[in-house]
Backbone bond lengths (Angstrom), bond angles and torsions (degrees), N, CA, C in turn:
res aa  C-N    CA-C-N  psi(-1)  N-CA   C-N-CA  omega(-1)  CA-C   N-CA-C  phi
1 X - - - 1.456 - - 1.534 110.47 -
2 X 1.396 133.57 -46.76 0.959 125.59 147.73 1.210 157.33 -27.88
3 X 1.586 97.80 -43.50 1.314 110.93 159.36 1.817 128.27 -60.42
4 X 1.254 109.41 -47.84 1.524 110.98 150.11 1.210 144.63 -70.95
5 X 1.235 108.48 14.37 1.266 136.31 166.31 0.909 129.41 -77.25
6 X 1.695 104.97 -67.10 1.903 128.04 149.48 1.443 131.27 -21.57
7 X 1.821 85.32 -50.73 1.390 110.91 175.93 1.671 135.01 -63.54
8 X 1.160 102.11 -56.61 1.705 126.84 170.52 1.856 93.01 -58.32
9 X 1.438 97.54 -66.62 1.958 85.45 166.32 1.235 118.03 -12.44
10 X 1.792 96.66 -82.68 1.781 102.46 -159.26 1.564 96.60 -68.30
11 X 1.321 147.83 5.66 1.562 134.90 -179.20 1.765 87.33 -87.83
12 X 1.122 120.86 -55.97 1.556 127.69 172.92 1.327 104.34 -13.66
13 X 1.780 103.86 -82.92 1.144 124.40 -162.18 1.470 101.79 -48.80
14 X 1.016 111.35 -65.91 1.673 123.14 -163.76 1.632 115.39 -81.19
15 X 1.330 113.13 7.45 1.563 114.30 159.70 1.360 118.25 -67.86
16 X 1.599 144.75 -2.14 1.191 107.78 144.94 1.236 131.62 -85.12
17 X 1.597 112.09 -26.18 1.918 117.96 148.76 1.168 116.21 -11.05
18 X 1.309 100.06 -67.63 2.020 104.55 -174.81 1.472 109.85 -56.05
19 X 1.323 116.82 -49.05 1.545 138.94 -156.73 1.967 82.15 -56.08
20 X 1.354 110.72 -77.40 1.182 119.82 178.72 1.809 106.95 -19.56
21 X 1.558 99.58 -88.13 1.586 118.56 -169.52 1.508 108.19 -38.66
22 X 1.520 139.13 -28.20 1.176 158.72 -161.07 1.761 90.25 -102.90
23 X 1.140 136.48 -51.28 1.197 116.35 166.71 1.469 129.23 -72.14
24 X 1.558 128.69 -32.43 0.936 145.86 179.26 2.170 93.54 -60.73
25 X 1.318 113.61 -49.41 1.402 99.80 -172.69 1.796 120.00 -70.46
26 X 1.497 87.80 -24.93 1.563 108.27 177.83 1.576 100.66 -61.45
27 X 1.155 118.90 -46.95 1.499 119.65 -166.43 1.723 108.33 -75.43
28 X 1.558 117.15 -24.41 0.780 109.57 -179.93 1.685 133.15 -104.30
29 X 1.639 104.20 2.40 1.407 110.01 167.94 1.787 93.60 -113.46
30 X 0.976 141.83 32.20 1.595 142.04 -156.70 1.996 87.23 -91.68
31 X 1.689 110.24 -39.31 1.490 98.99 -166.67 1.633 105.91 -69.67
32 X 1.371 113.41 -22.10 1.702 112.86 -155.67 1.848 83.75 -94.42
33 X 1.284 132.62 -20.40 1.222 119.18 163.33 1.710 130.39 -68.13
34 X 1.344 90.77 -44.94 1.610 92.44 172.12 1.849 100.08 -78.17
35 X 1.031 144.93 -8.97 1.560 139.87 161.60 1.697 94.40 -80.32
36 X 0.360 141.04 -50.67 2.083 138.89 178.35 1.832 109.47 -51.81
37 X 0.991 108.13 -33.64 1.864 139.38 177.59 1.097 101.62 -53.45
38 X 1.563 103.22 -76.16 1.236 117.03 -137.61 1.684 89.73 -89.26
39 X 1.399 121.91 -38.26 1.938 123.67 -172.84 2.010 83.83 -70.00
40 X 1.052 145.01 -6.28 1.185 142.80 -156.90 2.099 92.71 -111.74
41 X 1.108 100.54 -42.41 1.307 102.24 178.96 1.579 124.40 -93.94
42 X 1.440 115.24 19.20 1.668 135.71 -155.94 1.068 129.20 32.54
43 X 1.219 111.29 50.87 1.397 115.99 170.65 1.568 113.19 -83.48
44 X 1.685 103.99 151.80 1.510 100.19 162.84 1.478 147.90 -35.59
45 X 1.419 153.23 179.88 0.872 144.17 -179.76 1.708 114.92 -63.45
46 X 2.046 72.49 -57.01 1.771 99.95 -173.71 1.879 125.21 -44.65
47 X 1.522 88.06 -50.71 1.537 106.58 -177.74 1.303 107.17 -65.91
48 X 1.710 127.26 -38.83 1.216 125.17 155.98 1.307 112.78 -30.81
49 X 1.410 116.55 -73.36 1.316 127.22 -145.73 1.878 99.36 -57.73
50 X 1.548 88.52 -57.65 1.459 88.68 -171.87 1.429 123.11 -62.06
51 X 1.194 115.21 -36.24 1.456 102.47 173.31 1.607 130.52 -71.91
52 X 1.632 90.92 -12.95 1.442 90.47 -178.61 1.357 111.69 -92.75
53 X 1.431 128.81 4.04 1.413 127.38 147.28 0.972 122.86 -101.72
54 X 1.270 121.32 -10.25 1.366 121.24 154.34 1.208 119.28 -51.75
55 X 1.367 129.55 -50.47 1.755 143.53 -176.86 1.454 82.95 -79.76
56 X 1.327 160.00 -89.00 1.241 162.29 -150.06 1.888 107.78 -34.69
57 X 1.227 95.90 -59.05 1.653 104.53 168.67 1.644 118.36 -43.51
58 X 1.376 95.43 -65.29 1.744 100.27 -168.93 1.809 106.61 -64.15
59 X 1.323 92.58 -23.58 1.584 94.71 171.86 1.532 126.19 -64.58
60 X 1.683 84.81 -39.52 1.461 63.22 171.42 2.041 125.60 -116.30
61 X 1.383 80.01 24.87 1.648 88.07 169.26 1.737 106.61 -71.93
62 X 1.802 104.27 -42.78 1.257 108.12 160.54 1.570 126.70 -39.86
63 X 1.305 104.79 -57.96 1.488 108.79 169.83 1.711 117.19 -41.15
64 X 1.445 92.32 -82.08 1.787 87.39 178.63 1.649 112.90 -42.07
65 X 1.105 126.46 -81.35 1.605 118.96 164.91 2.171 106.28 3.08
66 X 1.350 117.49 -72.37 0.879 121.73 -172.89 1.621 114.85 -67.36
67 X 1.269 128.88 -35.75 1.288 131.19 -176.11 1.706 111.37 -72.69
68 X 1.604 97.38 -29.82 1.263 108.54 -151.25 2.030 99.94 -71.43
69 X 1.489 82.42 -37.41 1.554 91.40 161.16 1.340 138.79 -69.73
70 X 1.275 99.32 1.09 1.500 94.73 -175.72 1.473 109.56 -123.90
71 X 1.557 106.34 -2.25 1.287 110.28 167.08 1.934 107.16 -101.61
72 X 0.875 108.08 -9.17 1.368 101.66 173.31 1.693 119.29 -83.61
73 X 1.635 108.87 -31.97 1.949 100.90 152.20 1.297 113.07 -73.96
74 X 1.370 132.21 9.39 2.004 131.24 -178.36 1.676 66.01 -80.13
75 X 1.198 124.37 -79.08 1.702 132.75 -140.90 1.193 119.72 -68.38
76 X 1.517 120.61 -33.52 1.282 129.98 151.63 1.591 113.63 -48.18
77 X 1.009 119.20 -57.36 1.693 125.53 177.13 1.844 110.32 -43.06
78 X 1.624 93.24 -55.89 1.410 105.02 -174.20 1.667 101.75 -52.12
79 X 1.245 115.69 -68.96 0.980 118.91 -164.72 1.715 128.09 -51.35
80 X 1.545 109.15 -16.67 0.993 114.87 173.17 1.442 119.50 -96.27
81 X 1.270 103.56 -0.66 1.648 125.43 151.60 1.270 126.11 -49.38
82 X 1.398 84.56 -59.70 1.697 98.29 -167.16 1.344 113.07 -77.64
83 X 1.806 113.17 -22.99 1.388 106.94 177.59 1.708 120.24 -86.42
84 X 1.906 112.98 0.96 1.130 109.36 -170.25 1.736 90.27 -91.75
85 X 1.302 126.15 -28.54 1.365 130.05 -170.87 1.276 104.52 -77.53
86 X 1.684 131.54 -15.50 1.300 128.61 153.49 1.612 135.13 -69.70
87 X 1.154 84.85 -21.46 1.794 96.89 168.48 0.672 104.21 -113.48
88 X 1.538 148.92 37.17 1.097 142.09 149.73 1.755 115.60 -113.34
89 X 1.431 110.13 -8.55 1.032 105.20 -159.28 1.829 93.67 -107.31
């Protein structure tokens, strides 16, 4: 019983992780969905094409936007690493 306890915990904890990773994939197959749509709704090649890099792009400007943030507290962290191991040393 404990053990699922722990568990459901860390899903707690780490449900906006997922929330994130689940948007980040959304954003990044979102162009080949709206191209699946639109060849589903008979549209041309062209209008395919373009819109589906059109949506593909902003997706993933979204993406970087989102990564970009989450690698900039990795570096912030680091860095305050490196300056406690400097005064310490």
């Amino acid at each position: 019983m404990s053990l699922i306890k722990k568990e459901l915990t860390q899903l707690r904890i780490s449900f906006s992780q997922i929330i994130k990773g689940f948007l980040l994939f959304v954003f990044s197959s979102s162009g080949l969905g709206v191209a699946l749509l639109l060849r589903h709704l008979k549209f041309g090649g062209t209008i395919i094409a373009f819109v589906g890099i059109l949506v593909e792009l902003v997706g993933m400007i979204i993406n970087y936007f989102m990564l970009r943030k989450y690698f900039k507290k990795k570096e912030e962290s680091k860095s305050e690493e490196d300056k406690k191991r400097q005064f310490y040393k």
